[in-house]
C-alpha positions as CSV (number, residue, x, y, z in Angstrom):
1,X,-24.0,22.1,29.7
2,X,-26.9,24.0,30.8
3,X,-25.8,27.3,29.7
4,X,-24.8,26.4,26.3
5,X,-26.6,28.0,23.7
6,X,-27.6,26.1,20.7
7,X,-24.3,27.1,18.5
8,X,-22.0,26.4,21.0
9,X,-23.5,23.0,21.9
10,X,-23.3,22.2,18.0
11,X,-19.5,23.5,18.2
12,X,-19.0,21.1,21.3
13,X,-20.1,18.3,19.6
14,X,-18.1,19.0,16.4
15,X,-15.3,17.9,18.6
16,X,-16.6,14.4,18.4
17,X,-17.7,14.3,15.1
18,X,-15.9,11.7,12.6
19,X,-13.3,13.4,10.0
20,X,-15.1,13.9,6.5
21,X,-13.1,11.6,4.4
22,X,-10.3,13.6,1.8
23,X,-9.0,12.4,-1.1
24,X,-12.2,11.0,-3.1
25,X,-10.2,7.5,-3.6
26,X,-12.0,4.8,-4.9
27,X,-12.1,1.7,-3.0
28,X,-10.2,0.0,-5.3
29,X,-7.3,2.2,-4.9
30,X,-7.5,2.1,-1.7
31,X,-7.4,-1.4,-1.6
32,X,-4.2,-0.9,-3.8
33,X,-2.9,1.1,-0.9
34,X,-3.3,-1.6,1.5
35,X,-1.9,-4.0,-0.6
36,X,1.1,-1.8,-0.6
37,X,1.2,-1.2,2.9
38,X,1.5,-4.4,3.7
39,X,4.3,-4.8,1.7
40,X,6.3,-1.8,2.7
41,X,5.5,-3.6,6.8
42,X,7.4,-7.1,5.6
43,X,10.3,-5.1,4.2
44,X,10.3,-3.0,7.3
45,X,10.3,-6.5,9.6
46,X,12.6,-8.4,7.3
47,X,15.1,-6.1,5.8
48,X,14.5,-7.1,2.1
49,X,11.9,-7.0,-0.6
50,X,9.6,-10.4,-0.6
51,X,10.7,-12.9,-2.7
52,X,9.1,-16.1,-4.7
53,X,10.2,-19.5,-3.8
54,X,8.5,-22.3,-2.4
55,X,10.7,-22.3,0.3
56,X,9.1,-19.2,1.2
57,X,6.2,-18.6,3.1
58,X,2.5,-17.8,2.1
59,X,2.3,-14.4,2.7
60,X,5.6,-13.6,1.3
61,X,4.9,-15.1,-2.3
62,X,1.6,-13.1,-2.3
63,X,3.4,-10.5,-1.8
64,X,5.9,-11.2,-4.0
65,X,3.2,-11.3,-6.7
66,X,1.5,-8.5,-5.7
67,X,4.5,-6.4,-5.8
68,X,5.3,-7.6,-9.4
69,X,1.6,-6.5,-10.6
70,X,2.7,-3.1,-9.0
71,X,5.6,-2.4,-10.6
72,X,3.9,-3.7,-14.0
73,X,0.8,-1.7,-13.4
74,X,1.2,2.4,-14.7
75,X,-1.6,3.4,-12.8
76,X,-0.4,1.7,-9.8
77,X,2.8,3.4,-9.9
78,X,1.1,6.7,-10.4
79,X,-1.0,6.2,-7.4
80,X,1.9,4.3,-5.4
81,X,4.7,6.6,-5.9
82,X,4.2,9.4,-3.0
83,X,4.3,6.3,-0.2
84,X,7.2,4.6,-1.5
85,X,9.5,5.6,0.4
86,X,11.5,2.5,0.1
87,X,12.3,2.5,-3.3
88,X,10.1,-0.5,-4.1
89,X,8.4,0.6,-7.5
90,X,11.8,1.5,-9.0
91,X,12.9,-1.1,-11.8
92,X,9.3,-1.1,-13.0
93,X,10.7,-1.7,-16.1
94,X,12.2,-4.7,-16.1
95,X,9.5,-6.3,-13.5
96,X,8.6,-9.8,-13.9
97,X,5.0,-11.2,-12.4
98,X,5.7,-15.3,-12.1
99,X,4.2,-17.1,-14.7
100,X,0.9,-18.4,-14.0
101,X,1.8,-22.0,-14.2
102,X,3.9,-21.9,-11.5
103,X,1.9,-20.1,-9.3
104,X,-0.3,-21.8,-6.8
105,X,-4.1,-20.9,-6.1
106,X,-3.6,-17.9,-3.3
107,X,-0.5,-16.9,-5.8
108,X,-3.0,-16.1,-8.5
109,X,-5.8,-14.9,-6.6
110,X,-3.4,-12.2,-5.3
111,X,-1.9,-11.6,-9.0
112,X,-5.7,-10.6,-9.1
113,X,-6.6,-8.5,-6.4
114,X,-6.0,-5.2,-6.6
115,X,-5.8,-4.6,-10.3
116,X,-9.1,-6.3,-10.4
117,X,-10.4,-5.9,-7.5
118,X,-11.5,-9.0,-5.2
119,X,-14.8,-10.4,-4.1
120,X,-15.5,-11.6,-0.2
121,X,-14.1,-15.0,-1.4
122,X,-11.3,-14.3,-2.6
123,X,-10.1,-11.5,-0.7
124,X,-6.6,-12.7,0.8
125,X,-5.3,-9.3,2.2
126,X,-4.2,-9.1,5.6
127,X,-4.8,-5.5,6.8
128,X,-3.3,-5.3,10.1
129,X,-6.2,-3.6,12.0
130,X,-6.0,-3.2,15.6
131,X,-7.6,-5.9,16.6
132,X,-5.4,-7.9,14.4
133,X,-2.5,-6.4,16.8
134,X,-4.0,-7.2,19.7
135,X,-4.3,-11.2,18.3
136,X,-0.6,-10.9,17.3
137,X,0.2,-9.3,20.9
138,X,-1.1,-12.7,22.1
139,X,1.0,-15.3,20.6
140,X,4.0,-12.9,20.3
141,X,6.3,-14.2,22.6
142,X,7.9,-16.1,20.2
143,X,11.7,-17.9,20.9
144,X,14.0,-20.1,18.3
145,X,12.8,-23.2,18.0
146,X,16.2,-25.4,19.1
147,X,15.4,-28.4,17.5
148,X,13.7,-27.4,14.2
149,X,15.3,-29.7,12.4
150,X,13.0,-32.4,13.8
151,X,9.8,-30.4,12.3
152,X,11.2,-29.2,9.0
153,X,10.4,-31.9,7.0
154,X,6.7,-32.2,8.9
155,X,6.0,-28.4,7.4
156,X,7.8,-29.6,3.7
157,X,5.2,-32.6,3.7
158,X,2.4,-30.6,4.4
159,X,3.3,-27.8,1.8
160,X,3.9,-30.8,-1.1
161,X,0.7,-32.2,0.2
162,X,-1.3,-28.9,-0.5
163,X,0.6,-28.0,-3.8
164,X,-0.8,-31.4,-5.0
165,X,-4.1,-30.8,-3.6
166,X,-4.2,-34.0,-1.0
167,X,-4.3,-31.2,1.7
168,X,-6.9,-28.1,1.1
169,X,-6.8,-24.9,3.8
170,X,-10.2,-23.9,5.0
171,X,-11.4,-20.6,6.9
172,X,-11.4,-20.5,10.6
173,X,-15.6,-19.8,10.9
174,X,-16.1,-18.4,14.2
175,X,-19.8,-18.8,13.3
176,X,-19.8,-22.0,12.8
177,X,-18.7,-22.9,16.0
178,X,-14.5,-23.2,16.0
179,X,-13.8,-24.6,19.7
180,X,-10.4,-24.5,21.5
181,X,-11.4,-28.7,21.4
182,X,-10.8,-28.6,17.7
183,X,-7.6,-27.7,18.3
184,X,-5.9,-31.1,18.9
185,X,-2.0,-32.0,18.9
186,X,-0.7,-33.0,15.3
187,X,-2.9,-30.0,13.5
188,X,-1.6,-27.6,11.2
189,X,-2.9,-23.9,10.8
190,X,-2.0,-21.0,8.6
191,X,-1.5,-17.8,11.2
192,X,-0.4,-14.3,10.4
193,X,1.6,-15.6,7.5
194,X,3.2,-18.9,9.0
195,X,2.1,-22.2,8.9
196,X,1.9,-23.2,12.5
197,X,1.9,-26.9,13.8
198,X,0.1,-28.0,17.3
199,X,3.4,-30.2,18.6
200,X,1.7,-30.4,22.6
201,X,-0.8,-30.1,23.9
202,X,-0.7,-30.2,27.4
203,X,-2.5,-31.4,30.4
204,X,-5.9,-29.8,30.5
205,X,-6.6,-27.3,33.8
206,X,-9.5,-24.9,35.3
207,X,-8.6,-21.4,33.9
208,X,-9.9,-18.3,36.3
209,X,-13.1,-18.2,33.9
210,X,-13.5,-22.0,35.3
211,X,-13.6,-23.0,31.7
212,X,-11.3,-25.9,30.7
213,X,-8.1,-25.0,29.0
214,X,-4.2,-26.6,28.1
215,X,-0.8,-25.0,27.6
216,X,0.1,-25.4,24.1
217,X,3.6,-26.0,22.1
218,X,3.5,-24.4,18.7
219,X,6.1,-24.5,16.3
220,X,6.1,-22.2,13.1
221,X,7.6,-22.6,9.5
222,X,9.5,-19.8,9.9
223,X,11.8,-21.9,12.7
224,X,10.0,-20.3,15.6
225,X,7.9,-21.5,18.8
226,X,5.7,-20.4,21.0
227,X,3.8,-21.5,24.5
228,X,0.6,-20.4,24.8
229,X,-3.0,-21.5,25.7
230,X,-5.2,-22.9,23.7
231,X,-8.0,-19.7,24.2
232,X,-5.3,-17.8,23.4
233,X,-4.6,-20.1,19.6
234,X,-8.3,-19.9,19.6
235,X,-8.6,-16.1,19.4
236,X,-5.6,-15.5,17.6
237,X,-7.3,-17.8,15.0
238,X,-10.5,-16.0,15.6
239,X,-9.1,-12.2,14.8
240,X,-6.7,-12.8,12.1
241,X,-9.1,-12.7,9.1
242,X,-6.8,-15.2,7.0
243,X,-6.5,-17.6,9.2
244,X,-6.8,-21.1,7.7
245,X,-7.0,-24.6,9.3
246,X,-5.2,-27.2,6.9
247,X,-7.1,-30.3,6.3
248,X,-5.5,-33.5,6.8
249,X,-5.1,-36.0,4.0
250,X,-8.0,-38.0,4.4
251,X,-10.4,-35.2,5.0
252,X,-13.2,-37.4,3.5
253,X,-13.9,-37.7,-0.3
254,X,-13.7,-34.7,-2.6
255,X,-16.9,-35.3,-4.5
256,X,-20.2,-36.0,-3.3
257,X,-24.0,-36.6,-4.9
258,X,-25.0,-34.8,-2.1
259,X,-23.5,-31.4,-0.5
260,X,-23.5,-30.4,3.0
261,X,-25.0,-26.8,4.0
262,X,-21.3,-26.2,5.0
263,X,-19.9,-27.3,1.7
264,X,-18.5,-24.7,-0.4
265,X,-19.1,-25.8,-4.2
266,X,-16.2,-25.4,-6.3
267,X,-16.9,-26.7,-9.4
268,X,-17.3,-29.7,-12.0
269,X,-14.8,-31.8,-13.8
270,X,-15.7,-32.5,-17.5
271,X,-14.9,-35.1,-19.7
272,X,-15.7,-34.5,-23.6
273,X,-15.5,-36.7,-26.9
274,X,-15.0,-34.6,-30.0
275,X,-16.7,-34.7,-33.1
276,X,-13.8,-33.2,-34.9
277,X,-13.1,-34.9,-38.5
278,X,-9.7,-34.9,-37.8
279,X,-8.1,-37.8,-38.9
280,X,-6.4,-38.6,-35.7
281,X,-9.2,-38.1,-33.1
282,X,-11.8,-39.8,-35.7
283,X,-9.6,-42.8,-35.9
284,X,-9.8,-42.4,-32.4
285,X,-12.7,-41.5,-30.9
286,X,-13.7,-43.6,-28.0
287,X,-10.6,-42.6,-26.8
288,X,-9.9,-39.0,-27.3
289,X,-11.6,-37.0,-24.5
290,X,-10.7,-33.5,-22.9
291,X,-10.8,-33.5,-19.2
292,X,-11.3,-30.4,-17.4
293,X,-12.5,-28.2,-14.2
294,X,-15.0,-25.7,-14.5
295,X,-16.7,-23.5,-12.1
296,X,-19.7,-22.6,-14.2
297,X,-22.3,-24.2,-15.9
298,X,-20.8,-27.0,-18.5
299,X,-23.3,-26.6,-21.3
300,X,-22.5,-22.8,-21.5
301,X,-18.7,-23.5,-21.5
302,X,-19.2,-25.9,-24.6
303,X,-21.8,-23.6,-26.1
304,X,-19.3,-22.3,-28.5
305,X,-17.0,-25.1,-29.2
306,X,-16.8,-25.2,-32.9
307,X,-15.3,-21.8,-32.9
308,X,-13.1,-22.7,-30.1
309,X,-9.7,-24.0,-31.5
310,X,-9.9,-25.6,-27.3
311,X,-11.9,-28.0,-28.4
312,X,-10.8,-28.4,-31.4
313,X,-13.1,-25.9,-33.5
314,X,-15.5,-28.9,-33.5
315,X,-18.7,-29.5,-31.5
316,X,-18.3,-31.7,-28.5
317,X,-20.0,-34.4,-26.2
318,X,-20.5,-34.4,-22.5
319,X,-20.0,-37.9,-21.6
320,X,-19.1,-37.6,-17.6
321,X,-19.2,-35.0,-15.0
322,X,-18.2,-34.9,-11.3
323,X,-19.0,-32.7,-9.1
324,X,-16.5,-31.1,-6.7
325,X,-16.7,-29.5,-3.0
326,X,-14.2,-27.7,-0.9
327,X,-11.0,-28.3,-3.8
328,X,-9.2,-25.4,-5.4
329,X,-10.6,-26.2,-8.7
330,X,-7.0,-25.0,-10.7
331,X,-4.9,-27.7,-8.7
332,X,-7.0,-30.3,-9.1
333,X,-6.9,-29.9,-12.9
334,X,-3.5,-29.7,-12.7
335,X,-3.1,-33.1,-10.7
336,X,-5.3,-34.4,-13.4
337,X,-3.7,-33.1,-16.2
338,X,-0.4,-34.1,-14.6
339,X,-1.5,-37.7,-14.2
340,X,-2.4,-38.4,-17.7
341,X,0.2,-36.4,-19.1
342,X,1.7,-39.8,-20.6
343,X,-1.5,-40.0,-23.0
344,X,-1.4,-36.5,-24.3
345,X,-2.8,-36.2,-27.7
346,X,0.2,-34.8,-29.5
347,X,-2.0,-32.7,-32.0
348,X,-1.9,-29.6,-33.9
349,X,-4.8,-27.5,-35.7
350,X,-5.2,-24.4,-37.9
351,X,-7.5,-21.5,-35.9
352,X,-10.1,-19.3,-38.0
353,X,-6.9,-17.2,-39.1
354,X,-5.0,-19.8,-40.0
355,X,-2.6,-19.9,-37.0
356,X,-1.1,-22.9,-35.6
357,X,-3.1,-24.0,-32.1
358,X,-1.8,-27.0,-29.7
359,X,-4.8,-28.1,-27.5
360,X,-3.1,-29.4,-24.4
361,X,-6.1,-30.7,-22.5
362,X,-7.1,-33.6,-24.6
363,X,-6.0,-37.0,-23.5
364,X,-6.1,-40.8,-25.2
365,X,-7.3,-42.4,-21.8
366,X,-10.4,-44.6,-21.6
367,X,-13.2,-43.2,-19.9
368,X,-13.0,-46.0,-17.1
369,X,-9.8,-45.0,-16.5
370,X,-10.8,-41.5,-15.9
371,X,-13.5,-42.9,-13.5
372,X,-10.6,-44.8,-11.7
373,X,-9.0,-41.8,-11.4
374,X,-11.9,-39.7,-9.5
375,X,-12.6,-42.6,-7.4
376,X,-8.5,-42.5,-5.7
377,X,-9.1,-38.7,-5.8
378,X,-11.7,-39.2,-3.7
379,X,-9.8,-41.8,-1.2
380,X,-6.7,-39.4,-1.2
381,X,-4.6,-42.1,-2.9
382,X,-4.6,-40.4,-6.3
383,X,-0.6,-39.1,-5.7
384,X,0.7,-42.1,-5.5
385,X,-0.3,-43.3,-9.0
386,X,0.3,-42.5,-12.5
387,X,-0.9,-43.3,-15.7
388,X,0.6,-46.2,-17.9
389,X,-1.0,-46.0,-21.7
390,X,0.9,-49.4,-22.8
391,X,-1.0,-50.9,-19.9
392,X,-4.5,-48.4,-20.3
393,X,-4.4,-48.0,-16.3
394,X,-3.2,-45.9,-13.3
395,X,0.3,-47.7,-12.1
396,X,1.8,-46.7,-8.8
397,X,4.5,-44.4,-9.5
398,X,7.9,-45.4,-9.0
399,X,10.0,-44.4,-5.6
400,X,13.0,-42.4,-5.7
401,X,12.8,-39.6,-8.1
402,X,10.2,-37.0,-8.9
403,X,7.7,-37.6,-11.3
């Protein structure tokens, strides 16, 4: 090294120096890209495009819907079309996205992402980086789970459960402190696209490092097990950046006067009274109220209600609010709404233009019904009732059939 001149020292380091980057993509395309990668690595594993269905997995009905906003998307095409070498984007035509009803929360948030872009929050993409494959490496050793059929309807419980909203998924926080003793037999998780369920844990031994540790039976949704340690759950859970723990049911009430520093604020539910003349909500007013979930401020939603056909192109009232924590703020409306669907105010109005409008969040339910209602949300009881507008009060709803 000592008898290199200055330009050939510069010329030796060259060799080290990162790549400049080519292209000039955007980061949203090439968060488009990886979107679409991960697509073409699930057809590669499985043999097929992903498909909706609730009997399909997470990661596969977000990438069903992602794939469907491809297709739909011209620019997406355009900017897909040199990688697809699997034919994917062809029948862009005649693409459908599911609707949005049917969707659940990480459904919609990735009918979002890359069109729109996504925040830190709601960023569900699972780049496989190398660390990633290194966390996979580790729990890999997967073999068919012989007697499935004793699990399967443990995994269809806890997806009803978090469709309805008594379960919620939270992030696995290595910051906060996530220890291999949180891992306890009985516990669900969400892991590289599988919901995974802690059947054993076994008798706890001295690992080389002289730290505690246990040999673990997991079982996954897909019909698979594995046996591995619990540092080696622990880590997997660490590196895979979607990993989720699922709460259980009674995770401790929803809403709070009080939040935790841990508590991630999701929103407020609202309850209005209209001012409308209408004949039918004037006759009725005591009655009458719109109940929904917002996540900004409520005074700026109603700011504009008279020219909202929503509310009824009338100003409105704020006559309860209730705070939220830690809830996907779209299910919980819809548990709400589904709840009091009986008492649905069956009414129509004309818009500015003279259009026919249907408001479908407006509800003839006493307010002290609608307290009832927040205080078994809070205890985790609220899927067992419904409400009964002969009687004016939640019922339990009836075994047997689906409500």
């Amino acid at each position: 090294m000592s008898d290199l001149d200055l330009e050939e020292l510069r010329d030796e380091l060259a060799d080290f120096a990162q790549p400049e980057k080519k292209g000039g993509r955007s980061a949203r395309e090439e968060r488009i890209i990886a979107g679409f990668e991960e697509i073409q690595r699930f057809v590669n594993q499985h043999g097929r495009a992903p498909q909706h269905g609730e009997e399909r997995d997470i990661f596969e009905r977000i990438y069903a819907t992602r794939l469907a906003r491809l297709r739909a998307l011209e620019e997406c095409r355009s900017l897909l079309a040199p990688l697809d070498q699997q034919g994917l984007l062809a029948g862009a035509e005649n693409a459908v996205t599911a609707p949005a009803e049917e969707m659940d929360e990480d459904e919609l948030l990735a009918e979002l992402e890359g069109a729109a872009g996504a925040t830190d929050i709601t960023d569900l993409r699972h780049v496989r980086t190398t660390a990633e494959k290194r966390a996979a490496e580790e729990i890999a050793n997967r073999e068919r789970c012989e007697d499935f059929d004793r699990f399967r309807p443990l995994f269809t419980a806890v997806q009803n459960d978090l469709d309805s909203g008594v379960r919620i998924t939270q992030p696995i926080r290595k910051d906060a402190g996530f220890l291999k003793t949180d891992i306890k037999a009985g516990e669900f998780f969400i892991l590289g696209g599988q919901v995974a369920y802690v059947a054993v844990v076994g008798e706890p031994f001295k690992a080389p490092n002289g730290e505690s540790d246990a040999r673990l039976r997991v079982v996954y949704s897909n019909g698979t097990e594995s046996n591995l340690l619990l540092r080696s759950l622990q880590r997997a859970l660490y590196k895979d950046d979607v990993s989720r723990r699922v709460s259980e049911p009674s995770a401790g009430p929803l809403f709070t006067s009080e939040s935790e520093a841990d508590d991630l604020a999701s929103g407020t539910i609202y309850v209005l009274r209209s001012q409308s003349d209408n004949a039918i909500v004037a006759a009725n007013r005591d009655l009458v109220h719109k109940i929904g979930v917002t996540g900004g401020d409520v005074a700026k939603r109603i700011a504009n209600a008279k020219l909202d056909p929503t509310f009824l192109l009338a100003d409105v009232e704020i006559v309860a609010t209730y705070k939220l924590f830690n809830i996907s703020r779209g299910k919980l409306e819809n548990l709400i709404h589904r709840i009091f669907d009986p008492a649905r105010l069956d009414i129509e109005i004309k818009d500015r233009f003279g259009n026919p409008v249907i408001p479908r969040e407006w509800f003839l339910v006493p307010l002290f019904v609608i307290d009832d209602a927040v205080e078994k949300i809070k205890d985790g009881t609220i899927t067992g009732y419904v409400y009964d507008p002969q009687m004016a009060q939640l019922v339990m709803r009836k075994t047997g059939g689906r409500d």
